[in-house]
N, C-alpha and C positions, 0 to 999 in steps of 0.2 A: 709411436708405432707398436713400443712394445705391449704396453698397457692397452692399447686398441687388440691386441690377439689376444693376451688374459683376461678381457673380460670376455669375448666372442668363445673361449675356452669353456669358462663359467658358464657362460649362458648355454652352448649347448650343451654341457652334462648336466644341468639341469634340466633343459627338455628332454633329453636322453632318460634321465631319470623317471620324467613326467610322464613319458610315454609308456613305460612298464604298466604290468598290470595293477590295479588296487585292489586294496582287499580292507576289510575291516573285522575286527574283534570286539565281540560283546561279553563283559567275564561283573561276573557276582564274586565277592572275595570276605576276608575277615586279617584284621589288621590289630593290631596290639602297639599303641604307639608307648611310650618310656613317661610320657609325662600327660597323659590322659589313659583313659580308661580305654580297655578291648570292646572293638565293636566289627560292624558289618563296613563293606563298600560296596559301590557300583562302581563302573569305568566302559569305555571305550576308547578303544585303538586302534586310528586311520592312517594308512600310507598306501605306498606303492615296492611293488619289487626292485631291487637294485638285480639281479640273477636269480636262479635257482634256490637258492640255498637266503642270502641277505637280503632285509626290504628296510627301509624308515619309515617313520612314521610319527605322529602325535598324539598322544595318550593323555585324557584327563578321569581320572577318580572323583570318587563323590564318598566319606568318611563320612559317618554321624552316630552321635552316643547322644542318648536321652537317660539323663536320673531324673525321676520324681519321687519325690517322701509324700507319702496319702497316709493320714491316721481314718480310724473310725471312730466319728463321734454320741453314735446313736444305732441302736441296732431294735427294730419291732418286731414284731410278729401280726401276722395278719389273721383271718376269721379262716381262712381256705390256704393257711399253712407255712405261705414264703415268709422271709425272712428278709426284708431289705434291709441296706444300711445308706445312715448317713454317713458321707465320707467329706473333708477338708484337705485342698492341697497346702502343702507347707510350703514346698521346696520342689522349684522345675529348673535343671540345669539341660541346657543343649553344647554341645561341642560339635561344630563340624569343619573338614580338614579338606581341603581341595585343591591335588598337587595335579599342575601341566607340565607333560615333559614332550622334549625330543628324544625319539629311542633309536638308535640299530637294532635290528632282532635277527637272530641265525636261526634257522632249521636245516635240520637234516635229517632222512628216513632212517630208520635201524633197520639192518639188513637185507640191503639190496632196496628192491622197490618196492617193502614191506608196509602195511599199514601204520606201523607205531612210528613216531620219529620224536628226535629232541629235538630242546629248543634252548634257547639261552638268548637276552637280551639287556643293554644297559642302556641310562637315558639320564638328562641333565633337565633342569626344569625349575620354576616357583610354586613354592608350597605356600598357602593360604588358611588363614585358621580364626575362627570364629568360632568365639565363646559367650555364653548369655545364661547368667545368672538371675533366677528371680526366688528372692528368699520372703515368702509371707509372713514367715514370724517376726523377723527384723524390721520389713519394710521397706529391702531396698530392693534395685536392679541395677546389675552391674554389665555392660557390651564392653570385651577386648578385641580385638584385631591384629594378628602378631601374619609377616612373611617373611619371607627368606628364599635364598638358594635351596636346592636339595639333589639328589641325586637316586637313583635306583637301580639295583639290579634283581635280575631276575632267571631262574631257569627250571625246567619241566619238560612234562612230557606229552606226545599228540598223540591221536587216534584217527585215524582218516574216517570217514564217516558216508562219506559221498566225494564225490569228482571235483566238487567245491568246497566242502566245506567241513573243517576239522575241529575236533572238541579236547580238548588240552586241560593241563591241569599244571600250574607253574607255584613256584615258592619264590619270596622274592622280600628281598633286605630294602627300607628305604629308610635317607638317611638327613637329615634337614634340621636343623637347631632356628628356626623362626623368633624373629624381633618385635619389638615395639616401641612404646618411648625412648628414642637413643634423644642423649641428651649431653649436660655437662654438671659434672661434678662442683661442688662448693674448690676443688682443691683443681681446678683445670682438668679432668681427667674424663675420657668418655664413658657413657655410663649408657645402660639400656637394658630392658625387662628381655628374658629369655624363653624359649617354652621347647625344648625338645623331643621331637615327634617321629624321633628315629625311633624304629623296630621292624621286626619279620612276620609274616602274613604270608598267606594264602590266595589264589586265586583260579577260578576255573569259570569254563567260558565256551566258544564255538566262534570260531574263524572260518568266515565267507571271501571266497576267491572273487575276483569281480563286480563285489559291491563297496561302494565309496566314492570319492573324488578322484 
C-alpha cells in the first residue's frame, strides 16, 4: 500500500509538472574546450515551468572545429588580369562535441517587474565527441569516439523583449573528461584513452514562452 501511494505521488507531480507552461531556448554560443581547439555551438533548450521563477528542462549543444592546411601549388596569370591559383589539401581535421543534459534553470526579474532579470542554471548529462583526422601527406585517416558523464553550469543575464519571449546572454563552465578504449593493462590494471573537454564559453539566445512540448 505504501509503495502504491509513492508512486501515484510520482506520477502526479509529474503531470503536475507537465501541465506548466513550455517554453523553449534557441542560443548560438563559443566554447573553448582544454583539450581541443576554441570554436563555435549551437544548442536548444526544452521544458516546462516548475513556478514562476524554476522550470526543467533538456538542452543539447551542437560544438564543431574545422582545421584544414591548403598550400598553393601554382599560381597564373591570365590575358584580362586575374590571378588564379592552384591550391592542394594536405590536412582536414574535424572535432565535434555534442553534450545532452538535464538542467533546473532560475530566473528572476531585477527590480520589481523590470525588463532585465537573471538567470542561473545547472544540469548533469552525456557528452559525446568525434574526432576525424585526414592527413594527405601521410596517407592516413584516423575516426576516435570518446563519451563520458559531464556536468554544466551556467549564469546571465535577460531582457524581456515582448510578453513571450526573452533574449539572454549567459556564461557558463562545462565540465566532462570523455573516454574510450577502457581496457586492461599487461600488469591487471584498468587502462583507457582520455580527452578533456572541460572549459567556459559563452552563450546568447531568445527564449519563447509557449512554444515546445
Amino acid at each position: 500500500m505504501k509503495t502504491m501511494w509513492m508512486l501515484l505521488l510520482v506520477a502526479g507531480t509529474f503531470v503536475a509538472l507537465w501541465a506548466r507552461a513550455p517554453y523553449t531556448e534557441i542560443k548560438v554560443g563559443y566554447m573553448d574546450p582544454k583539450a581541443a581547439e576554441a570554436g563555435y555551438l549551437f544548442g536548444m533548450n526544452t521544458g516546462r515551468m516548475i513556478d514562476e521563477s524554476l522550470s526543467w528542462s533538456f538542452e543539447a549543444n551542437y560544438f564543431q572545429k574545422t582545421y584544414r592546411k591548403e598550400t598553393t601549388i601554382y599560381q597564373s596569370r591570365t590575358a584580362s588580369g586575374i590571378t588564379p591559383e592552384t591550391k592542394q589539401l594536405e590536412m582536414d581535421f574535424v572535432t565535434r562535441i555534442l553534450p545532452v543534459f538535464v538542467k533546473l534553470n532560475y530566473e528572476h526579474p531585477l527590480g520589481g517587474r523590470g525588463p532585465l532579470y537573471i538567470r542561473a542554471s545547472g544540469g548533469i548529462g552525456w557528452e559525446m565527441v568525434w574526432n576525424n583526422e585526414k592527413n594527405y601527406l601521410e596517407g592516413y585517416e584516423q575516426n576516435r569516439f570518446y563519451h563520458g558523464f559531464g556536468w554544466q553550469v551556467s549564469a546571465g543575464l535577460g531582457f524581456e523583449i515582448s510578453s513571450s519571449a526573452n533574449f539572454f546572454v549567459d556564461a557558463f563552465y562545462n565540465d566532462s573528461r570523455a573516454k574510450r578504449n577502457q581496457s586492461t593493462s599487461e600488469a591487471g590494471l584498468p587502462t583507457w584513452e582520455e580527452l578533456d573537454i572541460s572549459g567556459m564559453g559563452v552563450k546568447v539566445g531568445v527564449s519563447i514562452v509557449g512554444f515546445g512540448w
